[in-house]
N, C-alpha and C positions, 0 to 999 in steps of 0.2 A: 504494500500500500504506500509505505514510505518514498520510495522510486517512482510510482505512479505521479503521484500528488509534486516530486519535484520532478519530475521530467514536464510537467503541465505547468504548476509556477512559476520556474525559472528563465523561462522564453518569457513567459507572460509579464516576469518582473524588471526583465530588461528592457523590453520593448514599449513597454505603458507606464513604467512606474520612475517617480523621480529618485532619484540620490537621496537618502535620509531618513526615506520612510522605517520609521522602527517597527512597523507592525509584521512588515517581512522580514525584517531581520530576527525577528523574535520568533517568526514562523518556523526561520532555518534555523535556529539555533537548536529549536524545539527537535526538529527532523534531525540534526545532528548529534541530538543525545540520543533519539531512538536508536539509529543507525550504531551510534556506540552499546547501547544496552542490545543489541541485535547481537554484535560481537562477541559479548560476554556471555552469551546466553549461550553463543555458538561452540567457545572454548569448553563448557562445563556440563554440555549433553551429551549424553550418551549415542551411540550410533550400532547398529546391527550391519553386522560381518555375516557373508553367506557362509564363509569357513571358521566361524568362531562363537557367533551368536551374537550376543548385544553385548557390547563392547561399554564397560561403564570406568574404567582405568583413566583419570585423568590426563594422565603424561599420553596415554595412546589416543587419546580423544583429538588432545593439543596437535599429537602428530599426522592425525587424520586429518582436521579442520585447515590447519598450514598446508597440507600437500591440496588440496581443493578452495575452498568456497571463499577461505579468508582474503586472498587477492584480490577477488573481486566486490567483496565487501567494505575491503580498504578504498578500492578503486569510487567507490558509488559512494561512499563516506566523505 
């Protein structure tokens, strides 16, 4: 939803919106602590292995999450 809502504001904030407006800035500030609590949620969930089963080992979570999803989470962050 978070990516939705800024790929649709951010054209929208450049193109119509003046310099200063705080109400957007507070909009993105909002969308950049989701996108951080998205992260954190990312690092400390568990995930299911077809050769192991559900994997709930913090350190192999971390290494799961880094080798996929987190780059592009950093990227849209």
């Amino acid at each position: 939803m978070l990516i939705i809502f800024t790929a649709i504001l951010t054209p929208y904030r450049v193109s119509f919106i003046e310099d200063g407006n705080q109400t957007f800035e507070i909009i993105e500030i909002i969308f950049d602590v989701g996108f951080g609590i998205d992260i954190i949620v990312n690092f400390i969930s568990a995930y299911y292995d077809p050769r192991y089963g559900l994997i709930t080992d913090f350190k192999s979570i971390a290494k799961n999450y880094l080798k996929g999803w987190f780059w592009v989470d950093i990227v849209a962050m």
